[in-house]
Structures are given as structure tokens and as C-alpha cells.
N, C-alpha and C positions, 0 to 999 in steps of 0.2 A: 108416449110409451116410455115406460122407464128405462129400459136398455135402450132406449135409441137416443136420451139421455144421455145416458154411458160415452157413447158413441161419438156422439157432439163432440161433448167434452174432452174426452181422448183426442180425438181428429185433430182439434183445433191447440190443444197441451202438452200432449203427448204421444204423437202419431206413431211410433216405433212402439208402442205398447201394445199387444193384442188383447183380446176380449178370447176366452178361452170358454166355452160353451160346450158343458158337458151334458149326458145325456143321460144322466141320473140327476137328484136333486142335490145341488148344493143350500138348501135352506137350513138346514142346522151345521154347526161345526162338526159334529162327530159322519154327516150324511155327506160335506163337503172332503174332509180329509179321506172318508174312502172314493170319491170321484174322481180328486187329484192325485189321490196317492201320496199323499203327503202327512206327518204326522198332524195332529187335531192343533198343537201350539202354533202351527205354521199358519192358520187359517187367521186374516186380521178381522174378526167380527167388530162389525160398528155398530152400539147403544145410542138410540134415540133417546135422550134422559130430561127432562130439565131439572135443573137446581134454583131456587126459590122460581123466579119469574121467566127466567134466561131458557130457553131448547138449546141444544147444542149434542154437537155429535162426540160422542168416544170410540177410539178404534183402538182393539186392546187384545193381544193374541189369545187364540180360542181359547184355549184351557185357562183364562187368568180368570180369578174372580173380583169385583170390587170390593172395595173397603171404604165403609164408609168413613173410618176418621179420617182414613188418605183423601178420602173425596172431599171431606168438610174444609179441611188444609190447604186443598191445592183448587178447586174451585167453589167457596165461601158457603157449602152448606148441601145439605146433603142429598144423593142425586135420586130422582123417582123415574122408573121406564116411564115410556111414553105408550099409550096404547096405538094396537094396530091405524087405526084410523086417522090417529094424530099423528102418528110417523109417514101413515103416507101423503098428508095432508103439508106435515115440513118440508119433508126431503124430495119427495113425488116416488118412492121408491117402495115398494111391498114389503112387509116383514119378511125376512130368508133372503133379500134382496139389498138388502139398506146398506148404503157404501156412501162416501165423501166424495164422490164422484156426480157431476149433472144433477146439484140438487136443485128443488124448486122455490125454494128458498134461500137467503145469503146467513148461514148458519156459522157459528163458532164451531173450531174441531181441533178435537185435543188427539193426541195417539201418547197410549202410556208408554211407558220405557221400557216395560216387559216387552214390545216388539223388537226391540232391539238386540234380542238373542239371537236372533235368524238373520241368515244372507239373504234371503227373499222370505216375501209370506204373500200371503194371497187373500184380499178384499175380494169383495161380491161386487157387483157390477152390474148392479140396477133391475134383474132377475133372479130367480128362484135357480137357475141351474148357469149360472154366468161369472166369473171370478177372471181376475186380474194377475197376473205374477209382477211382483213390484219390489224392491228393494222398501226396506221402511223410511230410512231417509228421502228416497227420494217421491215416498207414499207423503211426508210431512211436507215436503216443500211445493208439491205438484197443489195439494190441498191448502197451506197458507196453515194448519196446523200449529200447536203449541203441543211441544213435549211434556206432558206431567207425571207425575208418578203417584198411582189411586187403586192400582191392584195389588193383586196376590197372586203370586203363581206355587204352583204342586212343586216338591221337592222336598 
């Protein structure tokens, strides 16, 4: 099970971190930011993409959008989602659920530098109503993460 997943993983890396289990759906960022209460940027949404041959995860605050010449620049070519079935087949994690946490695979993970507006934001956590509160540094170093910069945020 995906969240138990989560679970593991936390347990054993970061035990002092809860699993926050709401009782709405957190599967989209605009269905998560009203659960948490938080605005929709604060939500770290993660893209299952690959680029040419490579899978690899993006965690990139809700409201950014990708760009693709940033993507081409910063990892060598331009990024394509990954469908439902392929992402839960990488990560072991559901669409509305897909976070850099307990994956089932050993995946690349980038988080863009637009998280870095925020004192906390909040990943998903291996469920469709499950989210994390985490600082973003310590969201990059807990995951083994490279910082890149391949979005666009509103402003």
C-alpha cells in the first residue's frame, strides 16, 4: 500500500514528521490547498515526467508551471508526463498521491527553486487525501533531490 509506503519511509528518515490525513481529497492542488488551508503555491506537487529515456520525479510548488526551454536546459531535453499507470508502476504511488517519499523504484528527484518561496509546503504522501508539512530544504535533502530551475510561477 502506498501510504504505508510513506510510513516506512518516514519511520526510518524522519520520524518527527507526521503524515497529515485529511478527510477531503487532497488529489489535486487547488482540492489540497482548501483541505490544508493553505494557499494552492504552498502545495509541493510531484510530476512523474521522463525526459528522453530517464523517469524521474519533479516537485515543484502548485501553482508553477513548467517550461519547457528551462526543462531542455536544466535536464537535457524536454519533459513528457508519465501516464496514470506508469507512474504508479515507478513510484508505487496513485496519481493525486505521487510524492518522493517510499518509492518503488530508486528514481532521480529534482524540486525547482520556486519551492523555495515558502517556509513549509506540503507533498502528498502516497494517498489521495495524505500530505506532509515539510520545510523544502529539508523536503530536498530527506529525498537525495537536485535543485533546478524549469518552472514558471504566476506574478
Amino acid at each position: 500500500m502506498s501510504l504505508e509506503s510513506v510510513r516506512t519511509f518516514l519511520a526510518a528518515c524522519a520520524p518527527d514528521l507526521r503524515i497529515i490525513e485529511a478527510h477531503a481529497s487532497t488529489a489535486t492542488v487547488a482540492d489540497a490547498a482548501i483541505a490544508l488551508n493553505v494557499e494552492p503555491g504552498r502545495i509541493a506537487k510531484t510530476l512523474s515526467i521522463r525526459v528522453k529515456e530517464t523517469i524521474l520525479l519533479l516537485v515543484t510548488r502548485g501553482d508553477a508551471r513548467l517550461d519547457n526551454g528551462k526543462c531542455k536546459m536544466a535536464l537535457g531535453g524536454r519533459p513528457r508526463m508519465l501516464g496514470a499507470e506508469e507512474t504508479l508502476e515507478a513510484t508505487g504511488h496513485p496519481v493525486g498521491g505521487v510524492c518522493p517519499f517510499g518509492l518503488t523504484l530508486p528514481l532521480p528527484i529534482y524540486c525547482d527553486v520556486s519551492l523555495r518561496a515558502f517556509d513549509q509546503v506540503y507533498p502528498a504522501a502516497g494517498s489521495r487525501n495524505a500530505s506532509v508539512e515539510i520545510t523544502p530544504t529539508r523536503l530536498a535533502e530527506l529525498v537525495g533531490a537536485h535543485w533546478v530551475d524549469v518552472c514558471t510561477v504566476p506574478g
